[in-house]
N, C-alpha and C positions, 0 to 999 in steps of 0.2 A: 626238714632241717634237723629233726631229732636223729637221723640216721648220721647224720655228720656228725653233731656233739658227740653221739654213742663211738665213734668209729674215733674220735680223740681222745674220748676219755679211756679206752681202751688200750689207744699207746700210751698213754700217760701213766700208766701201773707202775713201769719201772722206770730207772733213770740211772743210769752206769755212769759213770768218772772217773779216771783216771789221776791219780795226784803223787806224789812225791816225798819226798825227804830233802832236806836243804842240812849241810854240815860245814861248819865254820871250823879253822884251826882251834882246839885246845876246849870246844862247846859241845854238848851232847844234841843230834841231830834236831832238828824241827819237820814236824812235816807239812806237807803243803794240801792242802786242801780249797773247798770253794771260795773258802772267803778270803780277799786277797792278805801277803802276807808282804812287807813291806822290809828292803833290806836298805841300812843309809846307816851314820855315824850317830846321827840321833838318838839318845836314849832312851826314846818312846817306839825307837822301831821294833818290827817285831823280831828281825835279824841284826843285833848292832853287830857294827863292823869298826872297830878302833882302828881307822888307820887315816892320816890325813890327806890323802886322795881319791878317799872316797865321799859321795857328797852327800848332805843332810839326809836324803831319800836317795837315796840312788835308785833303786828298781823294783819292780814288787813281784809277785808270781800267785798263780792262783790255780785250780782246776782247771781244765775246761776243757770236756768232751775225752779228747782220743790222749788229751798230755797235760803238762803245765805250761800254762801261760806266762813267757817271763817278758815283762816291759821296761825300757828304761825311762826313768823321770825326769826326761832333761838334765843327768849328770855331767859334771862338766867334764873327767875323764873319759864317758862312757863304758856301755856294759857289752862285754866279749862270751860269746859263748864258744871253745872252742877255738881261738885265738881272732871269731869271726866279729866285727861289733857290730851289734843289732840293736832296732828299735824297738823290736818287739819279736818274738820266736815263737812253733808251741815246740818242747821239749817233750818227746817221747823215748831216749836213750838216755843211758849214765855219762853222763859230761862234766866236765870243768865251766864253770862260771868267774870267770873275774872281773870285779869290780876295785876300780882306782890298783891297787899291788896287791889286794889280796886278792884267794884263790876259794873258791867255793864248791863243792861237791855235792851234785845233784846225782840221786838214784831214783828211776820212776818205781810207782807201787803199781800191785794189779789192779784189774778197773775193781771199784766198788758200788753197793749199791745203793743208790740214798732215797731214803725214804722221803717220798713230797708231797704225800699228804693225799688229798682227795678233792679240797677247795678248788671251785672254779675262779673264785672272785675274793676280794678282798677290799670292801666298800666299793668303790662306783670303777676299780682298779679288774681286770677281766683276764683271764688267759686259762686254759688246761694244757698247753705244753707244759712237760715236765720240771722246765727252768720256774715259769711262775706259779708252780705250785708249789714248788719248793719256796720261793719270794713270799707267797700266802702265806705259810707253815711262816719263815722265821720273822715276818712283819707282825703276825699274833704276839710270838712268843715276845717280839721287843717293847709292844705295845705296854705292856702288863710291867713295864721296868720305867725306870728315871733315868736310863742312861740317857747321854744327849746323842742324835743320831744324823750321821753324814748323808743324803741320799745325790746320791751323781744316776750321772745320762746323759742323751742327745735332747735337743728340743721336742718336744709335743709326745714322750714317755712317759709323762702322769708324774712327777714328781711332787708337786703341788699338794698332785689329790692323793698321793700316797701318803706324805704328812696331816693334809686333813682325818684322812682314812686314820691312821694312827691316833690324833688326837678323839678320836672319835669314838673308839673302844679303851683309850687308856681311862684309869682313875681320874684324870684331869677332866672330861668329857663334861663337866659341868660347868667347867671353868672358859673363858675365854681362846680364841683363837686367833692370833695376830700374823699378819700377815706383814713383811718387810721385805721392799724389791733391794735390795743392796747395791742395784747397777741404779736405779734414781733417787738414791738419798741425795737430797740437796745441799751438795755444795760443803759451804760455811756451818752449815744448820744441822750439820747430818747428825754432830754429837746430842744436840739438842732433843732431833728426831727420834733418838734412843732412849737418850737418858731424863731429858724432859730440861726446865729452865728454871730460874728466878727471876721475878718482876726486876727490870731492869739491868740484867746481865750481857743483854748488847743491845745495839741500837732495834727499836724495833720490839722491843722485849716487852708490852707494855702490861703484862700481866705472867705471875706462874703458871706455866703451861706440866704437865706429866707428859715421858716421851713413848716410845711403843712398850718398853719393859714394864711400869705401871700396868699399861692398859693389859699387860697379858698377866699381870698377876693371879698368880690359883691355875694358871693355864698351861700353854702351851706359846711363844714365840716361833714362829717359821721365817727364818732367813733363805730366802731368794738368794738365787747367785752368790753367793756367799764370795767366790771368788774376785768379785769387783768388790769388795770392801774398802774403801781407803785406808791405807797403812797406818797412817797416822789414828784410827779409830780402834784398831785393831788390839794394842794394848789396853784398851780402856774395856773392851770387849771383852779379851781373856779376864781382867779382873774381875769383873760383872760376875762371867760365870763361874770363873773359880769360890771367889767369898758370897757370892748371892748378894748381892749390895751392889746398888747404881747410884752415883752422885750426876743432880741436875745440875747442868750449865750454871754459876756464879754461885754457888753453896760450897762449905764447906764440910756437908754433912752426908753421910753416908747412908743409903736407906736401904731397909732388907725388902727384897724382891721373892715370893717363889714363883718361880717360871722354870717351865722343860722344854732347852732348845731342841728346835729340830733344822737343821740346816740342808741347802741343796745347790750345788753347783752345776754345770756346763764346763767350763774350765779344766785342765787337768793342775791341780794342787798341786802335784808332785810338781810339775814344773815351774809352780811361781814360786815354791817354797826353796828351791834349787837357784833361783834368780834374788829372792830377796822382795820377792813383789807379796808374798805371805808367809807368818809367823808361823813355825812348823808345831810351837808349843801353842798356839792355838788351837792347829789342825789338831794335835791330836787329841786335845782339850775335847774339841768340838765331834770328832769322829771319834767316841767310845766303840760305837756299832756304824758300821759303813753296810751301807744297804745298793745294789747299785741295779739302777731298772735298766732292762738288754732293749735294743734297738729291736722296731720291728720285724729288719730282713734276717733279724737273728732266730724268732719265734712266729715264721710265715703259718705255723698249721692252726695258730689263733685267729686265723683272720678271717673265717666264717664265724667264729664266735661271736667276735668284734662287729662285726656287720651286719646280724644279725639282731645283737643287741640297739643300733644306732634307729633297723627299721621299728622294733618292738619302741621304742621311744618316740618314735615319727607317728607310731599310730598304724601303721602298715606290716604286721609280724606277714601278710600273706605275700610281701613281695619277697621275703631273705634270699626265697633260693633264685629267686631273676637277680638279685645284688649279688651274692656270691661270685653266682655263674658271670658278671659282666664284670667283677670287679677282678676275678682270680684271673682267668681269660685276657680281658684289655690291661693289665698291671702284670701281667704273671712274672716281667723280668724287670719291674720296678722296685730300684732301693726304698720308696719313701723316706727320704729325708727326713720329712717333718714326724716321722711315726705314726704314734695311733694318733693325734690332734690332725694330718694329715687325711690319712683314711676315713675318718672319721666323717670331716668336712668335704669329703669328696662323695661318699657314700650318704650324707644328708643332701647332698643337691641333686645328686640321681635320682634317688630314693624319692624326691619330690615332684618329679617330673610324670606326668603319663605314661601307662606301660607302654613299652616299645618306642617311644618317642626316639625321632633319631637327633637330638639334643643330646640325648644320653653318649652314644659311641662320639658324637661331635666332643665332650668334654673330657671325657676319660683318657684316650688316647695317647692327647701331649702333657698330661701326666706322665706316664710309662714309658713314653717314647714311640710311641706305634704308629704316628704317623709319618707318611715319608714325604718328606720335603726335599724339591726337586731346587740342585742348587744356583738357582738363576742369576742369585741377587752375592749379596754380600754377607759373611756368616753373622756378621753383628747386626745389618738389616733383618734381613730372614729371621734372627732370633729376637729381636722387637718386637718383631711385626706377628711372629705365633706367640708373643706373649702377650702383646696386646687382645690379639685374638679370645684367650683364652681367660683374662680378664672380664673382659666384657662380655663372651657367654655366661661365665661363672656369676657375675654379679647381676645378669639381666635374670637369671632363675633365680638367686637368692630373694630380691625384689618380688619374685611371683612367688617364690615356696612360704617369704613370710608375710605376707600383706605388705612388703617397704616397712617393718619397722623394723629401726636402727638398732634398735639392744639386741632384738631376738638375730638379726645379720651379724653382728658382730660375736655374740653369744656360739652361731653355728660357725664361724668363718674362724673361731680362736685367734681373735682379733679386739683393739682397743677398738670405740666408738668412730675416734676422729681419724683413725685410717681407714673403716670402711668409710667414711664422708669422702676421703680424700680418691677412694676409686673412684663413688659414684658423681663425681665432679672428674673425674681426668676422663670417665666415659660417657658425659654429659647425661648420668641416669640420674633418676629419682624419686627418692622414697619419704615417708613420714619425717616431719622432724618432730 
């Protein structure tokens, strides 16, 4: 396995980009570089655009690779490259951009070279493709600051553990680490949930409760999802962070808080900010520094690293290169979806099986799609029926790799308690309770 890393860390010396210049009527250019740059009527953008048909955010553009990445954010005109309107482009020639009536002038630059450092890892966060070493290099440099920090992705990209990872070498490191799902704040209670209460402030209320901003004081708060926030919370939100002051549920009194948000969505903002589903002066309140972890199928040459690391945690570093070898071979044309929490959970139930075991090629397969199914039945049958399959192998070895207990299943599976309960009842298995 060391000839692998050696053989990654190798390509990872340099990293070339390609980026840009962006030029507004009567404005001295901007240019465009890796971190995205954001063009809307908004006076936090980083391109404003004075014109009433264009929308709060209208698009953003960023590096990436051979051009610049230019996206639209759900504006309601849309964004024309070339009189063409796209959702998203990479721009590698000098073109027109219009956004709502105005007209924009893009010139690409030559590639450059960026420097990404040497880190393979970044707290329990993994990769030596050159994208996250570069992610390593500016998650240090943000660490050491009080800005508040945006982090986006797909599901199972580590955003979580990137904010931990961050709280974890910032100044704060001493101080508390709260955690806040923003998709299950409860309800009626959610302001409560935040800001805390007074004895008798609603029904129910039957003592002062402190809400999560308390409990992270001296710390660090992590908003989850940030995106499902109810609206109505949202302004209560930005004040928080703007004055450092939370008022609890039925008081009339304002209390100072120090806390450093770190927030992370799934969702793309630009487009609920575009709809009115999010307050764009929060966004950018909240997004001082946007940090954004890349999907797996984006940095495939990490993924001996990754696998690597899951068997060294199993106990088993002498099986990597049989996990490699089974997992790059039977996946080699799999998106994972779920990313590293994905791979992850798929390389701990191999990983635990007997060598050679043919459980192993039985589970990998209808991951990646490598098995062939022959179309007998009906496509919504037949796809039940491999998923039921693949179910119940998967959770019949979980049950054997952990002795049947329920936290260390749910723990490897990147799963709540009571949905692994809920397979091993829909496949009559069972484990410790």
């Amino acid at each position: 396995m060391s000839s692998t890393r050696d053989a990654t860390r190798a390509r990872a010396v340099q990293w070339f980009v390609r980026g840009g210049t962006l030029r507004s009527a009567g404005r001295d250019p901007v240019k465009i570089g890796i971190a995205p740059i954001v063009v809307g009527r908004d006076p936090s953008c980083g391109v404003v655009v004075d014109d009433p048909e264009v929308s709060s955010t209208h698009c953003d553009l960023r590096a990436e690779g051979p051009g610049v990445l230019v996206r639209d954010l759900g504006s309601k005109n849309g964004t024309f490259v070339s009189t063409v309107r796209i959702r998203e482009a990479i721009l590698t020639a000098a073109c027109a951009i219009q956004v709502g009536g105005s007209v924009l002038s893009f010139e690409p630059l030559d590639k450059e070279r960026v420097d990404v450092g040497f880190d393979e890892s970044f707290g329990p966060l993994i990769g030596a493709s050159p994208r996250m070493r570069h992610l390593f290099r500016l998650l240090r440099e943000v660490a050491s600051t009080e800005l508040s920090l945006l982090i986006t992705g797909e599901t199972g990209t580590g955003k979580e553990l990137a904010a931990q990872a961050i709280h974890d070498v910032s100044s704060r490191r001493g101080g508390p680490f709260v955690v806040v799902d923003c998709a299950s704040l409860p309800g009626a209670l959610a302001e409560s949930f935040l800001f805390g209460h007074e004895r008798g402030a609603f029904p129910g209320a039957n003592e002062r409760r402190s809400g999560a901003f308390h409990e992270a004081n001296g710390g660090t708060i992590f908003l989850d999802e940030l995106g499902e926030l109810p609206p109505d919370l949202q302004p209560k939100l930005l004040r928080a962070l703007t004055e450092q002051k939370v008022k609890r549920v039925g008081s009339r009194i304002y209390e100072p808080v120090d806390v450093r948000i770190i927030a992370a969505t799934r969702r793309d903002l630009g487009r609920s900010m575009n709809t009115g589903r999010f307050r764009s002066d929060l966004f950018f309140r909240i997004a001082q520094m946007r940090i954004e972890l890349p999907p797996l199928r984006e940095r495939r040459e990490d993924i001996p690293l990754l696998v690597e690391r899951v068997c060294e945690r199993l106990g088993c570093p002498e099986r990597a290169v049989e996990m490699v070898n089974l997992i790059t071979t039977t996946l080699g044309q799999h998106d994972f979806p779920g990313n590293v929490r994905e791979l992850m959970n798929v390389t701990s139930v191999a990983a635990s099986l007997p060598p050679g075991a043919e459980a192993i090629a039985s589970i990998l397969p209808l991951e990646g799609g490598g098995d062939v199914v022959v179309p007998t039945s009906a496509f919504g049958e037949a796809k039940r029926s491999a998923v039921a399959a693949f179910e119940q192998r998967y959770f019949s070895e979980l049950i054997r790799a952990t002795g049947g207990n329920v936290s260390e299943m749910a723990r490897r599976a990147g799963m709540e308690r009571h949905h692994v309960r809920m397979f091993l009842r829909k496949h009559g298995l069972t484990a410790k309770q």
